[in-house]
GUMI-882052 format. One line per 8 residues: number of its first residue (from 1); their letters; for each residue x, y, z of C-alpha. Coordinates in steps of 0.05 Angstrom, whole numbers, plus 5000, padded with zeros to 4 digits. Example, Ala and Ser with C-alpha at 12.3 -4.5 7.8 and 13.67 -1.06 7.14 Angstrom:
! residues 2
1) as) 5246/4910/5156 ~ 5273/4979/5143
//
This chain:
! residues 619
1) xxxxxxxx) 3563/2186/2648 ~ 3506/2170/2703 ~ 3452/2124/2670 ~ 3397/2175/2695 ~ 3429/2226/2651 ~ 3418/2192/2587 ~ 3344/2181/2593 ~ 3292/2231/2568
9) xxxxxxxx) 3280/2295/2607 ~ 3197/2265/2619 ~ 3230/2219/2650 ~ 3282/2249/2687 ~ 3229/2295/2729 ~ 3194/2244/2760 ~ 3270/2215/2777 ~ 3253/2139/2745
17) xxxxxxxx) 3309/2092/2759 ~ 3314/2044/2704 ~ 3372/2011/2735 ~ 3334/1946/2754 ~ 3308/1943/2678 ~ 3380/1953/2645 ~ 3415/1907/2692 ~ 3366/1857/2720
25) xxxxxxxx) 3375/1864/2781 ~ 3325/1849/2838 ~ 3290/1923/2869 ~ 3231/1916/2908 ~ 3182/1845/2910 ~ 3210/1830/2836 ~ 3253/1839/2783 ~ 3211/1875/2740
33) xxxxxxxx) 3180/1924/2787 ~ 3199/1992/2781 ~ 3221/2042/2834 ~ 3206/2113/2842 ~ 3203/2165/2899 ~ 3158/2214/2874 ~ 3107/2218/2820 ~ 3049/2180/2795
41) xxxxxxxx) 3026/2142/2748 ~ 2969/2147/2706 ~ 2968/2087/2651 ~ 2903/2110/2629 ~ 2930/2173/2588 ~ 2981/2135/2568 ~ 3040/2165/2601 ~ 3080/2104/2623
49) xxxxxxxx) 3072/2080/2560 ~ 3104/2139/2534 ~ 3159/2136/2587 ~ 3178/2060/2563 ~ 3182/2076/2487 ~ 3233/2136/2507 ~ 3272/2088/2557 ~ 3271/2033/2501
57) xxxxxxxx) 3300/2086/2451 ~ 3344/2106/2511 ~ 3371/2040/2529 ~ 3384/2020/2452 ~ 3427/2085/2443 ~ 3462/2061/2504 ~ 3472/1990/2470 ~ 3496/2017/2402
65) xxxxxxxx) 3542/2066/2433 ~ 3569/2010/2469 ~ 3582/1963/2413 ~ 3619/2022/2373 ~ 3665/2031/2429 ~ 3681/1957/2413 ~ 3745/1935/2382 ~ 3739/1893/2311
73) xxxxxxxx) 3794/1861/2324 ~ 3848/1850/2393 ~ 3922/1814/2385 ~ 3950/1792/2447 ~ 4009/1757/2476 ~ 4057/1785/2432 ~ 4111/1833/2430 ~ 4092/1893/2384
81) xxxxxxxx) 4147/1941/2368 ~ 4111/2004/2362 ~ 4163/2043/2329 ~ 4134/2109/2374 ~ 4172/2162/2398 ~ 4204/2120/2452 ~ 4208/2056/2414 ~ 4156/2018/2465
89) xxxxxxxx) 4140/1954/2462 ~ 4074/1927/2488 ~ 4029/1853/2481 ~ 3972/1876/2453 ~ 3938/1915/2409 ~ 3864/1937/2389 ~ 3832/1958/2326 ~ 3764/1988/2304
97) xxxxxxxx) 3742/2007/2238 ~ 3815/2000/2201 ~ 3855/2048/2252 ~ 3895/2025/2318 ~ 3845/2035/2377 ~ 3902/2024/2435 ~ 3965/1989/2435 ~ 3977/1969/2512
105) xxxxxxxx) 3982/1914/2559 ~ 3939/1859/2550 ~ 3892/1875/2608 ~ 3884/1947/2582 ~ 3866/1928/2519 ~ 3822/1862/2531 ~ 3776/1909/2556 ~ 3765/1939/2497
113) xxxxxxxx) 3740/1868/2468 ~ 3666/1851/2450 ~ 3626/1792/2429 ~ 3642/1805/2371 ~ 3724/1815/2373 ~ 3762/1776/2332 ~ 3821/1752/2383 ~ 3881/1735/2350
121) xxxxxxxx) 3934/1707/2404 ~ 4001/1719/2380 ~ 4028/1664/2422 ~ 4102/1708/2437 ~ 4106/1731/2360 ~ 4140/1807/2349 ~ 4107/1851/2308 ~ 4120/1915/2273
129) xxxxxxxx) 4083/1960/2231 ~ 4073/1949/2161 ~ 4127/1964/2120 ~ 4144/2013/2070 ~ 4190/2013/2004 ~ 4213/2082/1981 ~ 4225/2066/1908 ~ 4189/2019/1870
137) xxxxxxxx) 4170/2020/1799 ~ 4118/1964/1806 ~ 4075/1983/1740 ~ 4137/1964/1694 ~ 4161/1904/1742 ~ 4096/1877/1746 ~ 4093/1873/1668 ~ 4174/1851/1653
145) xxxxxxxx) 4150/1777/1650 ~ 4078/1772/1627 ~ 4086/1751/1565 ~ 4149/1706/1573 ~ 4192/1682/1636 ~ 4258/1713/1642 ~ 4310/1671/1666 ~ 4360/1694/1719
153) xxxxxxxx) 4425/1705/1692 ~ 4501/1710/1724 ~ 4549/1710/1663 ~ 4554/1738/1589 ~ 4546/1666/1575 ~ 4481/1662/1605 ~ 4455/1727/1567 ~ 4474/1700/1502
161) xxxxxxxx) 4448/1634/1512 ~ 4377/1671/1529 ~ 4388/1718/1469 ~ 4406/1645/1417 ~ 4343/1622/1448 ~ 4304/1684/1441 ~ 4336/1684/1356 ~ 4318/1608/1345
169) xxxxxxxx) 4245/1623/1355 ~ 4248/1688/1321 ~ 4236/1709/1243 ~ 4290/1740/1217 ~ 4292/1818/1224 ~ 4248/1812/1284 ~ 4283/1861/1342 ~ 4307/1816/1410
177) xxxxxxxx) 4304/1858/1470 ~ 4342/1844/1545 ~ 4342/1897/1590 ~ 4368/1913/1664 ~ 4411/1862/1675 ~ 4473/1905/1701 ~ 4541/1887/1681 ~ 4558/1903/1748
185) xxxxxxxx) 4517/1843/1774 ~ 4552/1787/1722 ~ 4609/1753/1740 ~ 4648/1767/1677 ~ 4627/1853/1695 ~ 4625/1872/1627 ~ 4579/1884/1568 ~ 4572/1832/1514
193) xxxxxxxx) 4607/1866/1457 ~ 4584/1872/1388 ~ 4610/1812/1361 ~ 4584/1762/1411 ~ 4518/1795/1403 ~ 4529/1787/1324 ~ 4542/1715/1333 ~ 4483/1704/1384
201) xxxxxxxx) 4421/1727/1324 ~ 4467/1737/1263 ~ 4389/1755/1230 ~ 4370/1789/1281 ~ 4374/1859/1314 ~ 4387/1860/1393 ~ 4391/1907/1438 ~ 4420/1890/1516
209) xxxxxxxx) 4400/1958/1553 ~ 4420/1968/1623 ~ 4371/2030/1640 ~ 4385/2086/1594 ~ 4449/2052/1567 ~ 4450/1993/1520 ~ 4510/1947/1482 ~ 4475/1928/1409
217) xxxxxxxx) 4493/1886/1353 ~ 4508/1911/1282 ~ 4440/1901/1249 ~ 4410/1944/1304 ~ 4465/1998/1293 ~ 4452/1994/1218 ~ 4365/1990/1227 ~ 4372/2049/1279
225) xxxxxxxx) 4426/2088/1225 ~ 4487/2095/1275 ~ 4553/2091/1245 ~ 4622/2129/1251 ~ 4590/2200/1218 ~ 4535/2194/1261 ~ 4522/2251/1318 ~ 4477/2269/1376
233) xxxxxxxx) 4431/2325/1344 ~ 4378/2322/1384 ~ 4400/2366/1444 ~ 4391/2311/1494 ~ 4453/2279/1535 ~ 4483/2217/1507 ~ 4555/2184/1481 ~ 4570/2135/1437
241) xxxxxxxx) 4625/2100/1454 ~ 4685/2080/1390 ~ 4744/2050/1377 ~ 4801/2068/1359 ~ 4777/2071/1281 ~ 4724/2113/1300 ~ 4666/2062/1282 ~ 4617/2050/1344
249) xxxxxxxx) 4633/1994/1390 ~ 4556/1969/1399 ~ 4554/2015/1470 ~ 4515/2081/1472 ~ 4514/2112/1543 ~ 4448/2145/1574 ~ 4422/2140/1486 ~ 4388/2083/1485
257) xxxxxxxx) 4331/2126/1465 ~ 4373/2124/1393 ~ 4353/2056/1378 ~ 4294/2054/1334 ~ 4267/1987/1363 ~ 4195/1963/1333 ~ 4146/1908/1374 ~ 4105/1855/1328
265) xxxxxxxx) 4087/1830/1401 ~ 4016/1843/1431 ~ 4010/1903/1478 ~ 3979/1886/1545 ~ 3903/1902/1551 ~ 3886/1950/1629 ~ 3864/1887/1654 ~ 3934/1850/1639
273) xxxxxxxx) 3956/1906/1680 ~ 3905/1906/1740 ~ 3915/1827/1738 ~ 3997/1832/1748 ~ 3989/1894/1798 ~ 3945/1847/1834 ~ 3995/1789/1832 ~ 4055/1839/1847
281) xxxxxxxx) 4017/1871/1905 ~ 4007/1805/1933 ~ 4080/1780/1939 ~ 4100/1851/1964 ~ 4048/1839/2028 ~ 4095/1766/2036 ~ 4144/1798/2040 ~ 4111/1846/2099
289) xxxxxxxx) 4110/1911/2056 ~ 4035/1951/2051 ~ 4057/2017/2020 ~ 4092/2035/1970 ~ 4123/2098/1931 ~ 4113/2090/1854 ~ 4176/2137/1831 ~ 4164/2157/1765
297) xxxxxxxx) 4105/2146/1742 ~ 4061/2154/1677 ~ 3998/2173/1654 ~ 3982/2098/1627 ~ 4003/2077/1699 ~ 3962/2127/1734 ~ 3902/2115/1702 ~ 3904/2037/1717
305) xxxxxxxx) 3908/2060/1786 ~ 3861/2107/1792 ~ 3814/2052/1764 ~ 3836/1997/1818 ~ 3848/2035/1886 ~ 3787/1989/1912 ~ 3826/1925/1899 ~ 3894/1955/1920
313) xxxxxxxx) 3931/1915/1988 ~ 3988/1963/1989 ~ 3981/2034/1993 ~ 4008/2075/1936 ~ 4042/2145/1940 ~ 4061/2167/1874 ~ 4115/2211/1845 ~ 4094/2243/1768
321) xxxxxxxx) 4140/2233/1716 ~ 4174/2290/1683 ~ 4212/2296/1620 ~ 4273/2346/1646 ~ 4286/2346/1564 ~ 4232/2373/1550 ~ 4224/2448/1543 ~ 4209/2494/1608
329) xxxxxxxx) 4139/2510/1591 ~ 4116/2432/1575 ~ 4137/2415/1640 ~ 4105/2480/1675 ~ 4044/2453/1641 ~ 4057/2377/1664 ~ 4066/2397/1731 ~ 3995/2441/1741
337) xxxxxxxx) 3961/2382/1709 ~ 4000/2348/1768 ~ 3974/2392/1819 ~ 3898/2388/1802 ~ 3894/2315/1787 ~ 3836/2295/1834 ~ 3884/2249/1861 ~ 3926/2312/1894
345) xxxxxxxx) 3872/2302/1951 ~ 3891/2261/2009 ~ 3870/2191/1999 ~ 3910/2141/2046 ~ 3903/2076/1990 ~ 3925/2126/1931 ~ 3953/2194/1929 ~ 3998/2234/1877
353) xxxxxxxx) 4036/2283/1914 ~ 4098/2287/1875 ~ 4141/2296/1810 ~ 4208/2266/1795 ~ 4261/2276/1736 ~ 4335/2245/1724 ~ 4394/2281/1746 ~ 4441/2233/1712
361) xxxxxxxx) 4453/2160/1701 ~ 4470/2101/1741 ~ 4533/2067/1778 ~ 4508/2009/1750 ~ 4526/2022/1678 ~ 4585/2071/1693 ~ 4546/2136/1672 ~ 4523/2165/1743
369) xxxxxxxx) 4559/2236/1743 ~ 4620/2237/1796 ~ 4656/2292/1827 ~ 4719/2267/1802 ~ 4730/2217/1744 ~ 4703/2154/1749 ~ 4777/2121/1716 ~ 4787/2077/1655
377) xxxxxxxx) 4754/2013/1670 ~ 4741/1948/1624 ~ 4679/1930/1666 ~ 4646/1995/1651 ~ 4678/1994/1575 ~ 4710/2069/1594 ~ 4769/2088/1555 ~ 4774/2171/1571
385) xxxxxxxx) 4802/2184/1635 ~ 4775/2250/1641 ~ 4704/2229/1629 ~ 4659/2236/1693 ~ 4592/2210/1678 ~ 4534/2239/1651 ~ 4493/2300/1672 ~ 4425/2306/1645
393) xxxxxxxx) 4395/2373/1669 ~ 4444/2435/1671 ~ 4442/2479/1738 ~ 4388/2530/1715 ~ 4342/2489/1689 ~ 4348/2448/1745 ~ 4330/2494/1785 ~ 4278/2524/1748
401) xxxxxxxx) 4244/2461/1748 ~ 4241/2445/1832 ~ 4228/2506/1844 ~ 4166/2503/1800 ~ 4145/2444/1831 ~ 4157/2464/1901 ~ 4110/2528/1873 ~ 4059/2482/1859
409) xxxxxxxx) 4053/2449/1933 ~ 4094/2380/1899 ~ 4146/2345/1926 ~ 4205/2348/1882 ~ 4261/2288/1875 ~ 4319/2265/1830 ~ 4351/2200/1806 ~ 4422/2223/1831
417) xxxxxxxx) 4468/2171/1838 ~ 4541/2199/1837 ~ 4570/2253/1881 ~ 4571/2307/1828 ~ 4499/2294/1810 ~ 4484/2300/1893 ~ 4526/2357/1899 ~ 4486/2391/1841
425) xxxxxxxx) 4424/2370/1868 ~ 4432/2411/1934 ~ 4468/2470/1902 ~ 4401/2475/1867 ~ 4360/2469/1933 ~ 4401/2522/1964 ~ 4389/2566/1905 ~ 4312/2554/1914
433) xxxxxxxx) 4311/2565/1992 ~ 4340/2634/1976 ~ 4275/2650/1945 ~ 4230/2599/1975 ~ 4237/2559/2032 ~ 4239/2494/2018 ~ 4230/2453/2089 ~ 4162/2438/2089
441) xxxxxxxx) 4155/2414/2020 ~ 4212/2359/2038 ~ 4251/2362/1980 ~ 4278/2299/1962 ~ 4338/2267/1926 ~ 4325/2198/1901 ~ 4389/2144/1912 ~ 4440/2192/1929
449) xxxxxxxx) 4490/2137/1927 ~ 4556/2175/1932 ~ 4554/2237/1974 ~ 4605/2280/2021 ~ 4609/2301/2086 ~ 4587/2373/2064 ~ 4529/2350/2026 ~ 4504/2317/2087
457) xxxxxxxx) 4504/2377/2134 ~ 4472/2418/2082 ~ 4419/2375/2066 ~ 4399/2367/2141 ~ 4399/2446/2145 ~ 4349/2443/2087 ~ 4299/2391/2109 ~ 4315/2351/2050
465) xxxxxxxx) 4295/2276/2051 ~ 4337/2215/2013 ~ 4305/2160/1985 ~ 4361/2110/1986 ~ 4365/2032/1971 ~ 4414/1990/2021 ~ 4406/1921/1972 ~ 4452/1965/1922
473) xxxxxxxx) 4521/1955/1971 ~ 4506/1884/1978 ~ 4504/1872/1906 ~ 4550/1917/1872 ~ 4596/1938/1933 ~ 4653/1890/1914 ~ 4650/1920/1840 ~ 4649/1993/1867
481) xxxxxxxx) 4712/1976/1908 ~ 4751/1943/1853 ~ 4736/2008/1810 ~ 4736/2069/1854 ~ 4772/2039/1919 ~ 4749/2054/1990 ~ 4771/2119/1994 ~ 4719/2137/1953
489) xxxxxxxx) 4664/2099/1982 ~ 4676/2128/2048 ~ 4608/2168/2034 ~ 4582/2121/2001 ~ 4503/2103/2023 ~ 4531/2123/2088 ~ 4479/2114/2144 ~ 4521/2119/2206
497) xxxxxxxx) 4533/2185/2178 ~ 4465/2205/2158 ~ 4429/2179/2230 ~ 4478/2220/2265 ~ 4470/2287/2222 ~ 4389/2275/2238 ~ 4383/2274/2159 ~ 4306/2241/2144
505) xxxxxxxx) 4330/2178/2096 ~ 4278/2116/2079 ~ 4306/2048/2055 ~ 4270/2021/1991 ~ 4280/1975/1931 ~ 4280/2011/1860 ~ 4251/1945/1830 ~ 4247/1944/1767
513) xxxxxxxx) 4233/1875/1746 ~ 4204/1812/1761 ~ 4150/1784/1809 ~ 4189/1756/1873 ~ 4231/1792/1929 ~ 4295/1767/1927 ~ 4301/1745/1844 ~ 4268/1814/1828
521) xxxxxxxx) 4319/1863/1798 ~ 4318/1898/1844 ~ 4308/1849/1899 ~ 4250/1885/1940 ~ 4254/1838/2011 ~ 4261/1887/2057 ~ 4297/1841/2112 ~ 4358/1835/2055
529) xxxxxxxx) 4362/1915/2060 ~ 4355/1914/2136 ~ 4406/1863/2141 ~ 4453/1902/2094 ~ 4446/1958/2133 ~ 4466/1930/2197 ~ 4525/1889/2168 ~ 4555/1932/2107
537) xxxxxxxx) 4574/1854/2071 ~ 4576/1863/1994 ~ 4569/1793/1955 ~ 4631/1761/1929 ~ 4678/1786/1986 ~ 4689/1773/2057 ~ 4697/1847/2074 ~ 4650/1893/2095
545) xxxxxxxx) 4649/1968/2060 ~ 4660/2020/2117 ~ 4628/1986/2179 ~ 4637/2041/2218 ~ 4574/2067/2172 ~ 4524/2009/2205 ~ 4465/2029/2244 ~ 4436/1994/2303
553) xxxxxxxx) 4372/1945/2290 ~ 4318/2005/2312 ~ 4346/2047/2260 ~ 4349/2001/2202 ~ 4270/1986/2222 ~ 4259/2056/2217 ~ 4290/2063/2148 ~ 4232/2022/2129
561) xxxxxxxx) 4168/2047/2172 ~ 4165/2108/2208 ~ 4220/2149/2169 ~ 4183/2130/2105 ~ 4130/2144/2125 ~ 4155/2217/2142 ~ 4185/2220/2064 ~ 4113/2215/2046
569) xxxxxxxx) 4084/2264/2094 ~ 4040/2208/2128 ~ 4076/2197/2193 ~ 4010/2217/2221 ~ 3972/2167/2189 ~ 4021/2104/2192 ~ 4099/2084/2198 ~ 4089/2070/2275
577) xxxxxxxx) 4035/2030/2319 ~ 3997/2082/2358 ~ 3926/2100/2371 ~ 3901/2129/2314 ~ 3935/2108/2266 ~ 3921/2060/2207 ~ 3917/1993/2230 ~ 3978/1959/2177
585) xxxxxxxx) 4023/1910/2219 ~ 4063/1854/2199 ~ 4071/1786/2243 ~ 4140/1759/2248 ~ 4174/1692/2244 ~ 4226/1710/2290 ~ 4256/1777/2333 ~ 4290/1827/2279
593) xxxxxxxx) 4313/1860/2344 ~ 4347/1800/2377 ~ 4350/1738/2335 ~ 4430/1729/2310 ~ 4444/1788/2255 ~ 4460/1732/2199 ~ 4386/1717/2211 ~ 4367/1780/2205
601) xxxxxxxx) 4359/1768/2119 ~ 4316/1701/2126 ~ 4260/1741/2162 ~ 4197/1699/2142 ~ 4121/1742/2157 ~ 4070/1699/2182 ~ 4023/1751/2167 ~ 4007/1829/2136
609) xxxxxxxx) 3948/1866/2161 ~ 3920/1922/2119 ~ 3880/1984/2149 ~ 3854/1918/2204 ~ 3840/1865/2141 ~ 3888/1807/2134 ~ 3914/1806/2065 ~ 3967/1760/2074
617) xxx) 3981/1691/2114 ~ 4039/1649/2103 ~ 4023/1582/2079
//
């Protein structure tokens, strides 16, 4: 733009240069006079008077314009992994008003720099955009230990010393609670039976759930009236498992619900809750992750949200929860209420967009529903070789419910865990896309743990999106292998596989419990996932499961930024470092893309930039 064209037309007819007036410079005998080749003035009416207000007014707008073009804040002298199309990575970066204002060299964007830029010099540091976990259910971890710390526990022995603890302090008849820690994940991989639990609180009534499965003592079987004439009557799925006599062994699979379990404890007050969010939020941003996916959540939970997004420093995408149990027309009804919650709009700190429900249980407590049978197994306490898991929603109503949701402009999803549960899950996709087609809603399937070859090419020709959580091989892989073997666990979590099909998966955590990303259950530090990912190493072995299923170190970042960011239809708005885009970055330690892979899991972040604002700096 020519200066003369931004000054006022008066102005502009008698062709005034203000040049020597914006610039100082020297025009004539001084450098104040003023230079003109036609036109006179006549100070007496008032004219030039007139003509130096407008230029003032002029020259300001020029100044203010200016300083808006200005960048808040520049990094420099860094190497920024952009995580764009073509995986560029540049030294600097410049950011105005919360959004990326160019990424670049550091001479293209230095001169976007002001006065006023904050200049942050990275001094060689790599950074990548702030990252995002799938699967979190943060309300519930944030709250597991606010009343009491729970210790971390490896053995039977360890639970029932926390349970004797737990019974000394207790009155009698008062209920002792433990829940998620996974069989799978103790040493001894098994329940504590009934009788150690009996000899643990011999007054008391415990219950040691694991998810919707749980091994109790006999008081609780007696308070919560389960014995050997007892039956499922209520319609929902659920097995109790015996012995040989017929009376119940203390285990009842995907029942817990069944245990009539009362609290004399005090029930947190909303600001308990906005307090541990707070202090949750925090340790996620340490740990270099700014948004989040809330799977599952409730109303409670959504209203403490809703009354917080202000004081949020991760971003929070949430899926609704539905009760698949319930009947057809309660969860029509809970899924409109869904769709015109005012938080349906677009808001990039908080936005519900869509619904989950359970498909069946978990591989953690031996109840996720397999193509084939999971086996008889002491570490899973299964004694009927036919038995295959459990299934929670039959076909129909499965399918009833996505497709309502899909209807209703939601993003449907699934806690599917085994094969059969997968398989199920895209049968009723298929079945939907008949009718409806499904692509741009990006279905989803949450875990989808076990799948096949043929699941895999279907669910890429549907535009279907996995949510899947790579900590899970590293921790349970060696127990998987001991019980199914590795022919079945060719598919399993099988990323190679996935990357190559051009199937849209996201890495993420499930935690559950805890404040802190690697004793968290489950452990939510994202460079443990990455480095599963690129190594396939399960804990207590030295073999890794299926290694031709690793993916390279730019695809295991993209599990956690720019393809989760797709699963959440924002990979417009953040997932990779681009103009535009919301200024969340993360400042690294050391290379993810070149430092030695075993380093890969120590990853430390220096710092965690939110929408431009620091809200993390490592001390």
């Amino acid at each position: 733009m020519k200066l003369q064209d931004t000054l006022p037309k008066a102005m502009a007819r008698r062709r005034i240069w203000a040049a020597p007036v914006l610039w100082g410079e020297k025009c004539g005998r001084s450098a104040d006079a003023w230079v003109y080749t036609s036109g006179v003035w006549n100070v007496k009416t008032g004219v030039l008077a007139s003509m130096l207000v407008r230029l003032s007014v002029a020259l300001g707008m020029i100044g203010g314009a200016l300083l808006a073009q200005q960048a808040d804040l520049v990094v420099h002298r860094g190497k920024i992994v952009t995580v764009d199309k073509g995986f560029r990575i540049v030294e600097a970066m410049a950011v105005r008003g919360g959004r990326i204002l160019a990424v670049g060299s550091r001479a293209e964007v230095e001169r976007l720099a002001g006065p006023r830029t904050e200049r942050v010099d990275l001094a060689g540091k790599t950074v990548l955009p702030g990252l995002i976990d799938s699967h979190v259910h943060a309300g519930a971890a944030a709250m597991y230990e606010w009343e009491r710390p729970v210790p971390d526990m490896e053995t039977v022995a360890d639970v029932l010393k926390y349970i004797r603890g737990r019974a000394a302090a207790a009155k009698p008849g008062e209920w002792i609670t433990l829940s998620q820690v996974f069989i799978t994940r103790l040493k001894d991989q098994r329940f504590p039976t009934r009788a150690e639990l009996d000899a643990a609180a011999p007054r008391n009534p415990v219950s040691f759930a694991t998810g919707p499965d749980a091994s109790v003592n006999s008081m609780a079987l007696k308070l919560s009236g389960i014995d050997r004439n007892f039956r499922i009557t209520d319609g929902q799925p659920g097995r109790i498992e015996r012995d040989v006599k017929g009376e119940p062994t203390g285990i009842l699979r995907s029942c817990s619900r069944l245990i009539k379990i009362t609290t004399s404890g005090r029930r947190p007050t909303p600001e308990d809750k906005r307090r541990q969010i707070k202090a949750l939020f925090a340790d996620y941003n340490s740990a270099g992750i700014t948004s989040i996916s809330e799977r599952d959540l409730n109303d409670d939970w959504v209203t403490v949200y809703r009354g917080m997004k202000d004081e949020l420093t991760c971003r929070v995408y949430i899926t609704y929860s539905l009760d698949a149990q319930a009947p057809m027309d309660k969860i029509t009804a809970r899924i409109q209420a869904a769709a015109r919650d005012p938080l349906r709009r677009y808001d990039s700190m908080l936005w519900l967009r869509g619904v989950k429900v359970y498909a069946d249980g978990g591989m953690l407590t031996g109840s996720a529903y397999m193509l084939q049978p999971w086996g008889v197994s002491q570490v899973y306490s299964i004694t009927d070789p036919s038995y295959r898991g459990m299934r929670f929603i039959e076909p129909d109503k499965l399918y009833q419910i996505l497709k309502t949701a899909i209807q209703h402009d939601l993003q449907p999803t699934a806690h599917s865990v085994g094969d059969g549960a997968v398989t199920e899950m895209v049968d009723a996709y298929e079945r939907v896309n008949r009718e409806l087609p499904v692509r741009a809603a990006r279905p989803s399937i949450s875990h989808s743990n076990f799948m096949t070859a043929d699941a895999i090419r279907r669910i890429k020709e549907m535009g279907v999106v996995l949510d899947l959580q790579p900590v899970w091989l590293w921790l349970d892989g060696a127990t998987l292998r001991k019980q199914f073997g590795d022919a079945r666990l060719t598919y399993f979590q099988p990323y190679r596989s996935l990357f190559d099909a051009g199937v849209m998966a996201g890495g993420g955590s499930d935690h559950m419990q805890k404040i802190g990303s690697l004793r968290s259950i489950n452990p939510y530090n994202p460079w443990l996932g990455m480095w599963t990912t690129l190594t396939r190493q399960s804990r207590w072995t030295d073999q890794p499961m299926h290694p031709e299923q690793r993916i390279t170190r730019q695809e295991a970042v993209k599990l956690y930024t720019i393809n989760n960011a797709y699963l959440t239809f924002t990979e417009q708005e953040k997932g990779s470092l681009e103009k535009g885009k919301l200024a969340d970055f993360i400042v690294l330690d050391r290379d993810v893309l070149t430092c030695p892979v075993e380093q890969v899991k120590d990853i430390q972040v220096e710092q965690t930039y939110l929408g431009g604002k620091r809200v993390y700096q490592r001390r």
